[in-house]
N, C-alpha and C positions, 0 to 999 in steps of 0.2 A: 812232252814239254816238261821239264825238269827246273823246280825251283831251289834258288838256295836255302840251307840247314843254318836258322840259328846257332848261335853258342848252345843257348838252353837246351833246345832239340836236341843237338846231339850229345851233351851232357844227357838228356832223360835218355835217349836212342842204347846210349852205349851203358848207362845204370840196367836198363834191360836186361838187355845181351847179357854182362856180367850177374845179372839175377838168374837167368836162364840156366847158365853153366854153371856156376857156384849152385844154385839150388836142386839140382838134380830130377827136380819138376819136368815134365812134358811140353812140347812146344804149345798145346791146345792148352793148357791151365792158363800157360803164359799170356798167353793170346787174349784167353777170355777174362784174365783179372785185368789186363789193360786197354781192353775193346779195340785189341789189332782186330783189321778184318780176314788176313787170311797170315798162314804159318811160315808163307812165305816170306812175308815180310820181316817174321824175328830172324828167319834165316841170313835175309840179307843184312839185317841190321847187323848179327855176327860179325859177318865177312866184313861188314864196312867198317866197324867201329873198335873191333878188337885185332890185335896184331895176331898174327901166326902164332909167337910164340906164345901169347894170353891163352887163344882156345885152347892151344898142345898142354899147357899146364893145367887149364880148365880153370886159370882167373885163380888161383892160389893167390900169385902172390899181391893183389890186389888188398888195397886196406878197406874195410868199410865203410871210413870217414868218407872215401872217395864216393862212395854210392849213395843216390835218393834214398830215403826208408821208402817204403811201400805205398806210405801214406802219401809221402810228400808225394810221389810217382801219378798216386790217381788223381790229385787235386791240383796235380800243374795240368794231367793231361784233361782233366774236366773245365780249367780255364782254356785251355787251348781248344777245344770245344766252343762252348761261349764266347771265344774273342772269333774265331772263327765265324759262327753264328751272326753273330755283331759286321764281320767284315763281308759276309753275303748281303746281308740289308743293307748296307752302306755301300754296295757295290750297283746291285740291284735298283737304288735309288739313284745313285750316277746315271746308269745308261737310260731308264728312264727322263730322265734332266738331258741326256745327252738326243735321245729318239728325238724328242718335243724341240730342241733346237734345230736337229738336221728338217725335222717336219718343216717348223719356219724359213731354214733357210732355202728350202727345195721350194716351197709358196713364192717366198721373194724371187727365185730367178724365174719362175715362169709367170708372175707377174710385171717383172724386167722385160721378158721377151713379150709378150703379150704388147705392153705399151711400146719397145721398140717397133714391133710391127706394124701395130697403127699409126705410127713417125713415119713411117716405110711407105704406107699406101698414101700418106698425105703428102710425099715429095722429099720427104725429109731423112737425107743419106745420115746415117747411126753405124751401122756396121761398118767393118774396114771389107773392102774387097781382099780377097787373100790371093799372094802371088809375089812377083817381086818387087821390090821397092823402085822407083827413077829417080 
């Protein structure tokens, strides 16, 4: 299941990548100053976010204006964290809100069918017969 990449994201994704190559650093520094979880992932980020001919020059001609500092990079990815976190318990909270409704609603139909039944034994046609219409 694949979701979509903010503007942000892939602004931070692709400042990476360009950190990566421009800095001459190893993919594991990379990884571990911005809590990727695996190497793979700065890989793909490359592939995704930098053109052919960016890596072939290895981000030369890239200006720095263009790029997070360092700092900004871990304190956006530390809100994204946080908002993250925030959007678990708020998530978390729904389906609980949502269990406790389908509970009520699953009570009500077989409290429906329950009282239909007893209409049933007392003479009293509730249900449709199913078949064709005359």
């Amino acid at each position: 299941m694949s979701r979509r990449v903010n503007k942000q994201e892939r602004a931070f994704r692709r400042s990476v990548a360009i950190e990566y190559m421009q800095s001459g650093k190893d993919r594991q520094e990379i990884c571990l100053k911005y809590g990727l979880k695996s190497q793979a992932t700065l890989s793909n980020w490359v592939s995704c976010y930098l053109t052919p001919y960016e890596i072939e020059t290895k981000c030369v001609s890239l200006h720095p204006e263009e790029l997070y500092s360092g700092e900004d990079m871990i304190h956006k990815a530390e809100e994204k964290s946080e908002s993250q976190s925030a959007r678990i318990e708020e998530l978390e909270k729904q389906v609980k809100a949502l269990e406790a409704k389908l509970k009520r609603s699953e009570d009500k139909n077989l409290a429906l069918n329950v009282l239909i039944d007893i209409a049933e034994e007392q003479g009293i046609r509730v249900r449709k017969k199913s078949g064709v219409k005359q």
